[in-house]
Structure formats: structure tokens, C-alpha cells
C-alpha positions in Angstrom: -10.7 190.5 58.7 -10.1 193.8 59.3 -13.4 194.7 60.7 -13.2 192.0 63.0 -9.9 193.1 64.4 -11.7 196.6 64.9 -14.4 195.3 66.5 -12.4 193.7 69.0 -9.8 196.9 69.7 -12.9 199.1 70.1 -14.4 196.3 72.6 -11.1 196.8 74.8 -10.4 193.1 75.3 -7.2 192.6 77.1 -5.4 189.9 77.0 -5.7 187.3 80.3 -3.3 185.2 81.0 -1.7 188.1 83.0 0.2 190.3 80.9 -3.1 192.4 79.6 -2.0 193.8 76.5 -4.9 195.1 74.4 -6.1 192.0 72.3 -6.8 193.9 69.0 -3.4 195.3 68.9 -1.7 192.3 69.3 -3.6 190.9 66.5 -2.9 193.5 64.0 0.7 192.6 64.6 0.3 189.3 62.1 1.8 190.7 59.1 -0.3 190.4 56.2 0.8 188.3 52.4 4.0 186.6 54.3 5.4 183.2 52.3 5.4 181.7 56.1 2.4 180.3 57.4 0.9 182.3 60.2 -0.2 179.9 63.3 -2.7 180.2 66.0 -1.6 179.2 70.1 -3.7 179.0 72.9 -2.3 179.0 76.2 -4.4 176.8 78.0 -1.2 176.0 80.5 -3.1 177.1 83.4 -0.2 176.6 86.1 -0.7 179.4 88.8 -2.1 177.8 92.0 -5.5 178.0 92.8 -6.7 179.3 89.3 -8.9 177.1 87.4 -10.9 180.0 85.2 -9.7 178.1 81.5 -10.2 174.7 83.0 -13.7 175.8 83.6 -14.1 176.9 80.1 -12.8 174.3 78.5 -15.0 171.8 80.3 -18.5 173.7 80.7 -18.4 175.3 76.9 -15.5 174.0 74.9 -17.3 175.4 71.4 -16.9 178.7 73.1 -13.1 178.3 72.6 -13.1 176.9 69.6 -15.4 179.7 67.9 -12.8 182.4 69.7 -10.2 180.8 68.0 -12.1 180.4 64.4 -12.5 184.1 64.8 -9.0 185.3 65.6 -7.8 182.5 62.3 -10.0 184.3 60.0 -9.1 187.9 61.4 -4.9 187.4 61.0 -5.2 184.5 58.6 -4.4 181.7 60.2 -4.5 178.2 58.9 -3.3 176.3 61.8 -4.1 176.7 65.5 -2.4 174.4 68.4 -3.8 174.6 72.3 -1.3 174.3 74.8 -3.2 172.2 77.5 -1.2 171.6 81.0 -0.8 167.4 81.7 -2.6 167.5 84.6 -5.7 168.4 82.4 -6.1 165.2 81.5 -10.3 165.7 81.5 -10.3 168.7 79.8 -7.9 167.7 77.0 -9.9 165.2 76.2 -13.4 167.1 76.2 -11.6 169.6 74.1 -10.1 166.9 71.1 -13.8 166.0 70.9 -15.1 169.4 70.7 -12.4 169.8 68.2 -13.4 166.7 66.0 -17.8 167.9 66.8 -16.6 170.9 65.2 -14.9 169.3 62.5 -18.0 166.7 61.5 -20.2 169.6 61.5 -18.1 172.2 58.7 -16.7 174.7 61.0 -13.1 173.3 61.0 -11.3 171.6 58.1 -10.5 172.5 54.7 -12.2 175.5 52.9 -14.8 175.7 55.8 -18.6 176.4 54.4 -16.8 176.7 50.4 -15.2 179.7 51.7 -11.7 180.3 51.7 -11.4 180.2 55.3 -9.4 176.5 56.1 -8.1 176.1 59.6 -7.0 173.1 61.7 -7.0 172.7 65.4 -4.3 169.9 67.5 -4.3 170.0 71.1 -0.9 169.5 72.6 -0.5 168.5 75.9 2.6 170.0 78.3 4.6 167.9 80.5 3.8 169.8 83.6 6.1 172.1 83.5 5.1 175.7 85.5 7.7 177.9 83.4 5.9 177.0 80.1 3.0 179.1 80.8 5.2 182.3 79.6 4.8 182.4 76.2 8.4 181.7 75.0 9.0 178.5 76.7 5.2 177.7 75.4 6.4 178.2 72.3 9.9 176.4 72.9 7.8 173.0 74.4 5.6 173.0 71.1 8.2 172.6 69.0 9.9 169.6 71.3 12.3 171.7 72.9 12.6 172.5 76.6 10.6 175.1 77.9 12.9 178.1 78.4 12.3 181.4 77.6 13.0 183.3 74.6 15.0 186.3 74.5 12.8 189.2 73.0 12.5 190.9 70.1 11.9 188.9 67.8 8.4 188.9 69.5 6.2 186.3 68.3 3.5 188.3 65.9 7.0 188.0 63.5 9.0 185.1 64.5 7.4 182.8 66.9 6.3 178.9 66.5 8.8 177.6 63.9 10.3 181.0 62.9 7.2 181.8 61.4 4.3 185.1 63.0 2.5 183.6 65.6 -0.6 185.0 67.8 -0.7 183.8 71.4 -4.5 184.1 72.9 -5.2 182.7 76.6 -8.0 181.1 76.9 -10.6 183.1 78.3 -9.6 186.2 76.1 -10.3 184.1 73.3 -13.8 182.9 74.7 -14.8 186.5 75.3 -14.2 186.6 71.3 -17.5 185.8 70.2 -19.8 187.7 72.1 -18.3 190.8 71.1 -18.6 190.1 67.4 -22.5 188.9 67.9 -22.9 192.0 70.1 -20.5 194.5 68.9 -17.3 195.7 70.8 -19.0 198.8 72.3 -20.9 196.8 74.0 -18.1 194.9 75.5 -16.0 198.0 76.5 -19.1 199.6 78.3 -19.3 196.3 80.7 -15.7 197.3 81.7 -13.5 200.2 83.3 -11.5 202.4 81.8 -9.3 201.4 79.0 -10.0 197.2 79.9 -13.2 196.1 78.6 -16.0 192.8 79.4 -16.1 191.4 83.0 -13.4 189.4 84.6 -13.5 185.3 86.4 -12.2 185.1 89.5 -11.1 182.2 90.9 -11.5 182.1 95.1 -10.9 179.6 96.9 -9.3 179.3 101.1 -11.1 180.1 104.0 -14.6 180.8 102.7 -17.9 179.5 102.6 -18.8 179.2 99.0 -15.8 178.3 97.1 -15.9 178.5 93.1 -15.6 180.8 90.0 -17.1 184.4 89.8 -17.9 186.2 87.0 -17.9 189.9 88.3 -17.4 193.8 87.1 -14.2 194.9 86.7 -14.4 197.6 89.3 -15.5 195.3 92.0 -13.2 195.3 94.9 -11.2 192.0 96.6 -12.9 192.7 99.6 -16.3 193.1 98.1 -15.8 189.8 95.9 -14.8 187.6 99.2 -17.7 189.2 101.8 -19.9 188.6 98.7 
């Protein structure tokens, strides 16, 4: 586990559901031996208009996801792992509980996965539509049946998040990006981005253009380049 959460701090994922805090970071937070169970959330409560970067993932290459969030269990020692999927993503919720039960007919999700000691299960949730629960405390406040308001912070979730117990909170695409690095090794990832934020980036555009659609494209690329393009 450790390893893997090196891999990804020296790849320089961020985190990309908007706030972009350094992934590897954020998952070294889980503290380590607790007597809680340590969960797994994805935020795939894509409610920004005109954005449609996880709904693409989730339909196109579902496994993608799900291998991310295998990954990310074994690195901070999760057990359980819940997606967050808007209601309006009625499609995609349902491509993504069969991907879930694929993966769980074919060893990579269940109990003591390939005799190791790795055990992890996956439920997809579904919102109720609401915008706000796309910040990760009213996420959290939905899952559990409550309404989606904010939570005051600290505690921060990597200690007391879902059900009082530590908690990491991946978006979707920074959790798809998961596997490449660790088949091609972070370096590789941080030298495909800028600076201090590693990989490439999807950009949804959409408007008053001629070839609507998502775009995968260097960091470093401009908004002006990206819409003349």
C-alpha cells in the first residue's frame, strides 16, 4: 500500500472534481490500524452545467473506475466503497451496477479477492438531484439519509467522515487516471503535466462551436487554443 500511495504522490495527480488537492496526500491521510472501518466515496454527482467528463467515463469504460477504486481500497485499506451517482444518470448508474456485478463474477470484487486479503465491496447510490450535494459534506450527509448540507470542517473526512468513521473522497476521473500510473509508473504521469499537476486534463465544450464533445488535451493548452482547435 504504501508504494502505491508513492507512486501516485510522485505522479502528481490532483484531485478533479475542482478543489485539486494533490491525490497522494489526501490518501495518506486514512489513518492506519483504526477499530472503525475505513470507506471508499466516489463523487460521481456531476452537477455543474455543461460538464459531462465522469458521465463519459462511466459509460465508455466503467472497469476503468472500478480498477481506480480497487487501487485506492487496497492503498488506504478500505473494505467498502459507495459511488455517488446524480439521478439524472439514470444510464450510467445502471451500466456502472453491472460493471460492478462483471467485476464481481469475475474475482476482482467480493470477499478475499484472488485468496488475498484484499476484500472490498462496491454499492452505487443514486442522489436525488440535488446541486449542493456535489461538495463533499452534503455528499456525505445524503449517503447516510440525511439532507445534503454541508459539514462544518475539521473534522475533515480522512478522520471522521461517512458514519463518523475516516473516509477518502476520489472524483471520478482522478480515480480513472489511477491505473495507468501504477501500470506505467507515476513519473510518467507527472511528465505529461505542468508544473506541480500531473496527467492530461478532459474538457468539456460545448456552445457556439462546430464540433461539440469531450477533449482530452495538455495541461498547458490555452482556452483559446482548445476552442479554435
Amino acid at each position: 500500500p504504501q508504494d502505491v500511495i508513492a507512486q501516485v504522490t510522485t505522479s502528481n495527480l490532483r484531485g478533479l472534481g475542482g478543489a485539486g488537492f494533490p491525490t497522494g496526500k489526501k490518501w495518506s491521510f486514512i489513518p492506519k490500524g483504526t477499530t472503525t472501518p475505513t470507506y471508499l466515496v466516489v463523487n460521481a454527482d456531476e452537477g455543474e452545467p455543461g460538464t459531462i467528463k465522469d458521465r463519459y467515463l462511466i459509460t465508455k469504460d466503467p472497469h476503468r473506475l472500478l480498477e481506480g477504486m480497487i487501487i485506492a481500497a487496497y492503498a488506504t485499506g478500505c473494505r467498502k466503497a459507495y459511488v455517488y451517482i446524480r439521478g439524472e444518470y439514470v444510464r450510467q448508474a445502471q451500466i456502472l451496477e453491472e460493471a460492478v456485478e462483471e467485476a464481481r463474477q469475475y474475482g476482482f470484487l467480493g470477499q478475499r479477492i484472488f485468496n488475498t486479503d484484499l476484500s472490498l465491496e462496491v454499492v452505487v447510490h443514486r442522489g436525488a438531484g440535488a446541486y449542493i450535494c456535489g461538495e463533499e459534506g452534503a455528499l456525505l450527509e445524503s449517503l447516510e439519509g440525511k439532507k445534503g448540507f454541508p459539514r462544518l470542517r475539521p473534522p475533515y473526512p480522512a478522520v471522521c467522515g461517512l458514519f463518523a468513521s475516516p473516509t477518502l473522497i476520489n472524483n471520478v476521473e482522478t480515480l480513472s487516471f489511477v491505473p495507468s500510473i501504477i501500470a506505467r509508473g507515476g513519473e510518467w504521469f507527472a511528465k505529461l503535466g505542468t508544473g506541480r499537476s500531473g496527467g492530461t486534463r478532459l474538457f468539456s465544450v460545448s456552445g457556439h462551436v462546430r464540433h461539440p464533445g469531450l477533449y482530452e488535451a495538455s495541461q498547458g493548452i490555452t482556452l483559446r487554443t482548445l476552442l479554435e482547435a
